[in-house]
C-alpha positions in Angstrom: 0.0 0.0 0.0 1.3 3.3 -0.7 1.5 5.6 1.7 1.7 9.3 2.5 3.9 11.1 5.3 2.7 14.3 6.8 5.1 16.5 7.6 4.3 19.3 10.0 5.9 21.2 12.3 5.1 19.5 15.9 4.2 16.3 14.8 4.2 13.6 11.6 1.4 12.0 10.9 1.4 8.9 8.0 -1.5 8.5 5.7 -2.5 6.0 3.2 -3.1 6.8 -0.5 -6.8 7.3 -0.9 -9.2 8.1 -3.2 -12.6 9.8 -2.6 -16.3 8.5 -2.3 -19.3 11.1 -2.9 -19.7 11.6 0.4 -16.1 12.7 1.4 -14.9 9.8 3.4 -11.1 7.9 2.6 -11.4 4.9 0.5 -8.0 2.8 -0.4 -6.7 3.5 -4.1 -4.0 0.9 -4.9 -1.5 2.0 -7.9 -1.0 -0.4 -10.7 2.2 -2.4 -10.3 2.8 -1.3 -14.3 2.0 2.3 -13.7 5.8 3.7 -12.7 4.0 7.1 -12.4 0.7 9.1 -11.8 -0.3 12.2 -13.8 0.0 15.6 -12.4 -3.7 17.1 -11.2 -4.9 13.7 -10.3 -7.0 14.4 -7.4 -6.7 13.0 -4.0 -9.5 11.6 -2.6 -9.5 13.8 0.6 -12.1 15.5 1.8 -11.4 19.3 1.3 -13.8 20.5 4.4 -11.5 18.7 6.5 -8.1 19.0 4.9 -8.7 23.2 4.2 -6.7 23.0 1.3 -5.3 21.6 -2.3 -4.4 18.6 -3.4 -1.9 18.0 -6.0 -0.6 14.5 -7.3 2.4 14.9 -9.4 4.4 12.0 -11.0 6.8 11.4 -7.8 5.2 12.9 -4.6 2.2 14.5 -2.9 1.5 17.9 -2.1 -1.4 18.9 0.4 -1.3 23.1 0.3 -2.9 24.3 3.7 -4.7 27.9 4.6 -1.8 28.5 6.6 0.7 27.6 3.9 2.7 25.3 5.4 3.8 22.2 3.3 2.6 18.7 3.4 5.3 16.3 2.2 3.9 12.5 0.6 6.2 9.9 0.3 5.2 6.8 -1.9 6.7 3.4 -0.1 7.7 2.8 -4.3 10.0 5.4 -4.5 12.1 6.3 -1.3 13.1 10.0 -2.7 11.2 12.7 -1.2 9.7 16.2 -3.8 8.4 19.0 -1.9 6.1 21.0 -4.2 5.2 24.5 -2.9 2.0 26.1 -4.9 2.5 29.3 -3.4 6.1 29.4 -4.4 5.4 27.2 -7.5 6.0 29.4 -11.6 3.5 28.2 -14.2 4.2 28.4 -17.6 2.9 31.9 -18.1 2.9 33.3 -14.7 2.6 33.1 -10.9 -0.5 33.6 -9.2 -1.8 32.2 -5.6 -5.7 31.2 -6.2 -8.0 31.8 -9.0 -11.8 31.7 -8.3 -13.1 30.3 -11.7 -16.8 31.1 -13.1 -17.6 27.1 -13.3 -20.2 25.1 -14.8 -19.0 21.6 -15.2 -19.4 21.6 -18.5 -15.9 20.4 -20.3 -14.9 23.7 -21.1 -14.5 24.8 -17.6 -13.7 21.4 -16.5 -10.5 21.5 -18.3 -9.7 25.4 -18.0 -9.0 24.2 -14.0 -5.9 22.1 -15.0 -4.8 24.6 -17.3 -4.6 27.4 -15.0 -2.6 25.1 -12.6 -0.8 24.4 -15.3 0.2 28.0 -16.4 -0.1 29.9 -13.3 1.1 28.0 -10.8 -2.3 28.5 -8.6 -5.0 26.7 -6.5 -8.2 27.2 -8.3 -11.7 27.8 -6.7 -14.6 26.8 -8.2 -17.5 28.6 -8.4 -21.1 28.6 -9.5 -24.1 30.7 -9.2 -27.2 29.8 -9.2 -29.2 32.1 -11.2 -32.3 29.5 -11.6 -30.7 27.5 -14.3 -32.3 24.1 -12.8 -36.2 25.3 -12.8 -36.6 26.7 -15.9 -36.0 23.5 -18.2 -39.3 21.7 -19.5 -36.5 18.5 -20.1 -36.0 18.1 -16.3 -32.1 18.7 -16.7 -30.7 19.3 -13.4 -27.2 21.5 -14.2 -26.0 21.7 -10.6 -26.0 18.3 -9.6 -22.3 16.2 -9.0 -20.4 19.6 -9.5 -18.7 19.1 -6.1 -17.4 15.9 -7.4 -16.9 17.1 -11.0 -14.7 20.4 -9.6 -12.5 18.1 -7.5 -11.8 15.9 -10.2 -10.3 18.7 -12.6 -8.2 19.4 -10.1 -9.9 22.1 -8.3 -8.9 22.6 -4.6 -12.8 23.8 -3.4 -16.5 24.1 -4.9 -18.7 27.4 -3.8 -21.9 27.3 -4.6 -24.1 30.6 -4.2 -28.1 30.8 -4.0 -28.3 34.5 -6.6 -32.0 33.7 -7.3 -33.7 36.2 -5.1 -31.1 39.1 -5.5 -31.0 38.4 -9.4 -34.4 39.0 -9.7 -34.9 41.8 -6.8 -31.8 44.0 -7.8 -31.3 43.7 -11.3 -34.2 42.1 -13.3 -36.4 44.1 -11.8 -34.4 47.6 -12.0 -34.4 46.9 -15.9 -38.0 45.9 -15.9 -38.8 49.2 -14.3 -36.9 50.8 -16.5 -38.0 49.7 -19.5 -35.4 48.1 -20.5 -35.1 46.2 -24.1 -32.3 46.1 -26.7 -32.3 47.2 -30.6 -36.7 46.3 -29.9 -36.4 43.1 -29.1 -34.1 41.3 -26.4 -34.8 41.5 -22.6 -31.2 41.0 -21.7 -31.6 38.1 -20.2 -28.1 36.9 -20.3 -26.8 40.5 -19.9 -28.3 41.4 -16.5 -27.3 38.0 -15.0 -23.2 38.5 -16.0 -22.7 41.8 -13.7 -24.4 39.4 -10.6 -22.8 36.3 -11.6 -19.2 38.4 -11.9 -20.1 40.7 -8.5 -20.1 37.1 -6.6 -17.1 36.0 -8.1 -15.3 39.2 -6.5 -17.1 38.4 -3.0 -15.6 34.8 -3.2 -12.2 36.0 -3.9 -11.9 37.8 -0.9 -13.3 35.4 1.0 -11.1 32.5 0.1 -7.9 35.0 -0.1 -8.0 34.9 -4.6 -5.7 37.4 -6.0 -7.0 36.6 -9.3 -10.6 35.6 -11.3 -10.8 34.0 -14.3 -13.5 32.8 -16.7 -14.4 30.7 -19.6 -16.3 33.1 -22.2 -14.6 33.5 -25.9 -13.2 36.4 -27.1 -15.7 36.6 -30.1 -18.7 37.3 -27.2 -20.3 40.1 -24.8 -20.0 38.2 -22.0 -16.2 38.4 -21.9 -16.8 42.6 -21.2 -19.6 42.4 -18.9 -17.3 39.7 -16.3 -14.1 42.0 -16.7 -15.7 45.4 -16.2 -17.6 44.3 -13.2 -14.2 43.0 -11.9 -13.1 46.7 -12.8 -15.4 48.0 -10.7 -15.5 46.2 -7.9 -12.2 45.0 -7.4 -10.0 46.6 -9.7 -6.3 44.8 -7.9 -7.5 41.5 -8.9 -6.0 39.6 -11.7 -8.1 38.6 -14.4 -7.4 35.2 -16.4 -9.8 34.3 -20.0 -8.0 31.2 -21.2 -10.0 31.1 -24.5 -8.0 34.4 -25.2 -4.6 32.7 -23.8 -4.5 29.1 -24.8 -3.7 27.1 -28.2 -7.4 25.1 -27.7 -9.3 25.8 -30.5 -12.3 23.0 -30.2 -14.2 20.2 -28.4 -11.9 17.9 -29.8 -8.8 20.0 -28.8 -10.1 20.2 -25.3 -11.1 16.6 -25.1 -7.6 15.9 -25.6 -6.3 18.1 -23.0 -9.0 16.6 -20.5 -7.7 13.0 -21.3 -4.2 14.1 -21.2 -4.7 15.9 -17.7 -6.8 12.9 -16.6 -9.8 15.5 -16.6 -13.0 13.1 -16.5 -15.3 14.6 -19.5 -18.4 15.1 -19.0 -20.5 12.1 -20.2 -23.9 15.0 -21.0 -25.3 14.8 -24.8 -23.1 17.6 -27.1 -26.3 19.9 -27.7 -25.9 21.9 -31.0 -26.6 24.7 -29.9 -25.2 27.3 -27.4 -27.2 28.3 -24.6 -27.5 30.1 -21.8 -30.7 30.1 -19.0 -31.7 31.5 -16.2 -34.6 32.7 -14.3 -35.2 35.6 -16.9 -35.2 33.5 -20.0 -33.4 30.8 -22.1 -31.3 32.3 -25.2 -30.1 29.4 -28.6 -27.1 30.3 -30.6 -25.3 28.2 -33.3 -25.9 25.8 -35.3 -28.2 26.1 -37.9 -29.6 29.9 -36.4 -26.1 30.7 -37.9 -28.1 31.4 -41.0 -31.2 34.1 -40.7 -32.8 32.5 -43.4 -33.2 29.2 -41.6 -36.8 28.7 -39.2 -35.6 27.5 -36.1 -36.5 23.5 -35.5 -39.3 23.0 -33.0 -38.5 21.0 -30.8 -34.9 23.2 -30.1 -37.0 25.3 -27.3 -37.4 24.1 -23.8 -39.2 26.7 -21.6 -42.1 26.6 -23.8 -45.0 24.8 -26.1 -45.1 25.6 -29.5 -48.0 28.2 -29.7 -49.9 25.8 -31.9 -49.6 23.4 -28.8 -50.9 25.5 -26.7 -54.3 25.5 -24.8 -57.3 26.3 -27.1 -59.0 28.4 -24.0 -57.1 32.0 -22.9 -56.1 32.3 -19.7 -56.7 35.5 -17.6 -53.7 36.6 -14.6 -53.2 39.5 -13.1 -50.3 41.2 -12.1 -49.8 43.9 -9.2 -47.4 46.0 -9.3 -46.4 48.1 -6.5 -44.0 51.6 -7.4 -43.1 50.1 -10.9 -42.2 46.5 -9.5 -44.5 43.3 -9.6 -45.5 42.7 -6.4 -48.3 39.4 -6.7 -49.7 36.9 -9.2 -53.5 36.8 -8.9 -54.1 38.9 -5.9 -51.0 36.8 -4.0 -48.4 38.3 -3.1 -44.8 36.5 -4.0 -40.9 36.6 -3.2 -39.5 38.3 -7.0 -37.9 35.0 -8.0 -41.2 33.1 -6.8 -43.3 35.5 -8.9 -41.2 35.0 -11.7 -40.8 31.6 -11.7 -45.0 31.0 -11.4 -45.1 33.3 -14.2 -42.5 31.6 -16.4 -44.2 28.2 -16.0 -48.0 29.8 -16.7 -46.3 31.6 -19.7 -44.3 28.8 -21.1 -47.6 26.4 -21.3 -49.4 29.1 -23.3 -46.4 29.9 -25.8 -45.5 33.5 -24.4 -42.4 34.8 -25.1 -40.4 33.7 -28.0 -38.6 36.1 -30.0 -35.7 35.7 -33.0 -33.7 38.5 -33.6 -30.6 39.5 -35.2 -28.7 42.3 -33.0 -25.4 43.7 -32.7 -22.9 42.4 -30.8 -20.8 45.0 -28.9 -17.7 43.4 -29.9 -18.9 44.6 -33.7 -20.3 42.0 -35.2 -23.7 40.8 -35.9 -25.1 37.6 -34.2 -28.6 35.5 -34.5 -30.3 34.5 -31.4 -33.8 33.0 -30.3 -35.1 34.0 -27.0 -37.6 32.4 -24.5 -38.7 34.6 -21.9 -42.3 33.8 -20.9 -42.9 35.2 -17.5 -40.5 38.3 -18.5 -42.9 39.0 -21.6 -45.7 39.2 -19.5 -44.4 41.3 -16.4 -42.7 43.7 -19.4 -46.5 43.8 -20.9 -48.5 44.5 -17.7 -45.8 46.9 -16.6 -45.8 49.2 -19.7 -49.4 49.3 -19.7 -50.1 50.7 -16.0 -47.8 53.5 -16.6 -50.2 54.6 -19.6 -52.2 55.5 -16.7 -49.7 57.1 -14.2 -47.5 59.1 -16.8 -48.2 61.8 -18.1 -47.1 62.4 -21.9 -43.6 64.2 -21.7 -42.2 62.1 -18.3 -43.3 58.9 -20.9 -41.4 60.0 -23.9 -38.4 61.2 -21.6 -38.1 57.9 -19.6 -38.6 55.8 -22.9 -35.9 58.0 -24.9 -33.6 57.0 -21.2 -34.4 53.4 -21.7 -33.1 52.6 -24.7 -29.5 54.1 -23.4 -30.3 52.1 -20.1 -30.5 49.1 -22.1 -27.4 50.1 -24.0 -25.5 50.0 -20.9 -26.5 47.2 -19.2 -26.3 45.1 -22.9 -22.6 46.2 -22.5 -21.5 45.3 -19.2 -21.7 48.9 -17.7 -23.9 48.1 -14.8 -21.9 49.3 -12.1 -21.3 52.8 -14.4 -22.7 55.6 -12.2 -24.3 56.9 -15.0 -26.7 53.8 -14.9 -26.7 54.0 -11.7 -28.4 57.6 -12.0 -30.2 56.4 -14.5 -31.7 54.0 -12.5 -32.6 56.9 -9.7 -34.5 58.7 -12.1 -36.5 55.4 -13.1 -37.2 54.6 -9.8 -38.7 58.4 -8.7 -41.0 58.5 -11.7 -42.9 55.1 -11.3 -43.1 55.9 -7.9 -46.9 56.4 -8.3 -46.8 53.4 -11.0 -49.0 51.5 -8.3 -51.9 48.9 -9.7 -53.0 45.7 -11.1 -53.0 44.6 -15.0 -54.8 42.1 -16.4 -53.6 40.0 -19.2 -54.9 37.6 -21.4 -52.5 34.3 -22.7 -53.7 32.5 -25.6 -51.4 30.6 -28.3 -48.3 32.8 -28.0 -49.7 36.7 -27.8 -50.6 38.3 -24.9 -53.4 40.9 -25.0 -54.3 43.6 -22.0 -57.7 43.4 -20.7 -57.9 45.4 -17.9 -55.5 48.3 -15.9 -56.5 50.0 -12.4 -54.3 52.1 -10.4 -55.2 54.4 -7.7 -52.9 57.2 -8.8 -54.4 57.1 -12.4 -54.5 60.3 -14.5 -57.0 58.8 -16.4 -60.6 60.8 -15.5 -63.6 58.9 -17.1 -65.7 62.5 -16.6 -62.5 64.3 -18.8 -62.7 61.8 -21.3 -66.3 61.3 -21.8 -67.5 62.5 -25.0 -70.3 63.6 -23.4 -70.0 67.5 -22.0 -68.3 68.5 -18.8 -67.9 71.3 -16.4 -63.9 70.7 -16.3 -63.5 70.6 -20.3 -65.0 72.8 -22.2 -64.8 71.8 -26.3 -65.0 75.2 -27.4 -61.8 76.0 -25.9 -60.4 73.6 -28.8 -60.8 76.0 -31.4 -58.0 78.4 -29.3 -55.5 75.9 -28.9 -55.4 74.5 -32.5 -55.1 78.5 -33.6 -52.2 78.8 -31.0 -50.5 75.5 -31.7 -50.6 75.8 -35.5 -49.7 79.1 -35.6 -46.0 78.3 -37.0 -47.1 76.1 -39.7 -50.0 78.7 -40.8 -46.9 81.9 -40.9 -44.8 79.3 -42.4 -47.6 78.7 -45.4 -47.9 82.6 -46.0 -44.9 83.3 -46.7 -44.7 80.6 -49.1 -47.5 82.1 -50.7 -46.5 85.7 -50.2 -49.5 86.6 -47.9 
């Protein structure tokens, strides 16, 4: 059996070579008497709670890396010659850093970016992964959170942090955009861009925690997403290093990365290849690649997941209302709801009624133009109701102001710049005129559209007794014939001069 000596500084302590069972406990690994080595960024099967560090298997020796840095030395009884390895001391191929908190999936991309980042940096890696509602919004059942403790630790990664972003997601920056207005070049909700700057804000909360001096993440250098991570990390955190392998390494594919993952003993992960490129979250579900590449071609039906075709829909409408309480939903049928509850009812009643799809082509902010297919049921509906109860509580010029804003807010938070004060202004002004945006809409779902049927709000400027065609004490029509003579005034000089009057 091989074994493991613990060297630290009162006392020794000899361990057998383990490897590791779901749930953390030591279970013997015996070596194959014709393997004279094992590959570096094996992990060892020690339960990291316990251990508070890194494990790292190189061909010769063991290294443990503690919080308090001291150095674990691991003999095997094979080979009598004894290799300290110190990370924190320890030159990568391109650099030296200490510990690198890495936006994770568990997907194979980010499975094998861990290795690498040993590799070339010298560093213990940190996992970690938000969870922005990427589990409850697929109609398939797919559950992407599940075994990424175990998936981490087999890349090579030293701990796993797993943060709950649901409620804040929705609360402080779905919501803010909803208020706002919020949609990009007419169509897009920013579904993936609003959850990047909460994602990345996260990442910068874990690095200080776990003592990171760098963050690193696995978007392309073709993308958006690559801006909206690094200028959060601007903002917030501006001293820590920031590491995008995909702009770094020679990978170029799957199959490259594959490789590396076989070479680096990098389990792959056994999930079906999906064609396209997506990303989900509580806000919506986006599709890229694959045949959308081309705008000519109709996407396939059964590529969507959060909901029916609209010809599959119910053949009866169905009636909900929304409250909304200073510009922000509030309740879903008279009951009152946490903002990621309220959405996530209103996602599922949307997606069975076909609400919410959209196919757009829009700019990237990196220049080029991309095709994309959005589901965002419950989103399409608050976005509706919303809109509509402010035609009752603003008036015309604070409308066309704070609709002009909102397509700059949009601009902004499309690009990354959530953390900009000028959004952050922005947002200030949004959130004083809707103050009086207080009310219920109701809307009705059938096959795809969604209609308005009713709006109420206490604060309405709407006045049945103004409106009325029938005569009133507060409007008088013969004051009409005035205001048209003042109001057209410059078009009627402008006309008599033309014609020398």
């Amino acid at each position: 059996m091989a074994q493991l000596k613990v060297i630290l500084p009162h006392s020794s302590l000899n361990l057998e070579f383990h490897g590791h069972k779901r749930d953390g406990s030591l279970h013997n690994y015996k070596p194959s008497s014709t393997r004279k080595s094992i590959t570096s960024f094996q992990v060892l099967g020690a339960k990291w709670s316990d251990l508070r560090g890194c494990a790292l298997l190189g061909s010769r020796h063991y290294v443990l890396r503690t919080r308090c840095n001291k150095a674990i030395q691991a003999v095997l009884s094979s080979d009598r010659e004894v290799e300290t390895y110190e990370a924190s001391t320890s030159k990568g191929l391109r650099g030296q850093l200490t510990k690198v908190v890495l936006a994770y999936s568990g997907g194979l991309d980010t499975s094998v970016i861990v290795p690498w980042l040993r590799e070339n940096y010298g560093c213990e890696v940190v996992c970690f992964t938000a969870d922005v509602g990427q589990e409850v919004q697929n109609l398939q059942g797919l559950k992407e959170l599940e075994g990424l403790e175990e998936k981490a630790l087999a890349s090579g990664a030293c701990q796993l942090v797993v943060k709950d972003l649901k409620e804040e997601f929705v609360r402080d920056y779905i919501f803010p955009c909803l208020r706002a207005g919020a949609m990009y070049e007419r169509k897009y909700l920013l579904g993936t861009s609003m959850a990047r700057p909460v994602i990345a804000k996260a990442m910068v909360d874990v690095a200080k925690e776990v003592g990171a001096d760098a963050v690193a993440h696995g978007c392309t250098g073709k993308g958006n997403d690559q801006v909206r991570f690094e200028l959060t990390f601007f903002a917030l955190n501006p001293e820590l290093n920031i590491v995008a392998p995909w702009r770094e390494w020679d990978i170029k594919g799957r199959e490259d990365a594959i490789e590396y993952a076989q070479k680096h003993n990098v389990p792959v992960p056994v999930t079906k290849k999906s064609i396209y490129s997506r990303d989900r979250n509580l806000w919506h579900l986006s599709h890229e690649g694959d045949i959308l590449e081309d705008p000519a071609n109709e996407p396939k039906k059964d590529m969507y997941m959060m909901s029916v075709d609209p010809e599959d829909a119910p053949n009866q409408p169905e009636y909900v209302e929304i409250g909304i309480e200073s510009g922000l939903p509030v309740s879903v049928n008279g009951k009152k709801l946490s903002p990621a509850s309220l959405l996530s009812q209103l996602n599922e009643i949307g997606g069975r009624h076909g609400i919410g799809r959209i196919d757009m082509v829009e700019n990237r902010l990196v220049g080029m133009k991309s095709r994309g297919v959005y589901e965002t049921p419950g989103g399409t509906i608050l976005f509706t109701a919303a809109r509509e109860l402010e035609s009752l509580t603003l008036d015309r010029e604070t409308m066309q102001v704070k609709d002009s804003l909102a397509l700059k807010y949009a601009e902004l938070v499309y690009a990354g710049r959530w953390f900009d004060p000028l959004r952050e202004s922005m947002d200030a002004f949004m959130g004083k005129i809707t103050e009086k945006t207080t009310g219920s809409v109701t809307v009705k779902l059938y096959k795809g559209s969604v209609s308005v049927t009713s709006r109420t709000s206490p604060y309405s400027l709407y006045r049945q007794d103004i409106s009325s065609f029938e005569s009133g004490k507060i409007y008088d029509q013969a004051d009409a014939a005035g205001f048209i003579r003042l109001y057209g005034l410059p078009m009627k000089v402008r006309a008599m001069l033309e014609k020398g009057i």
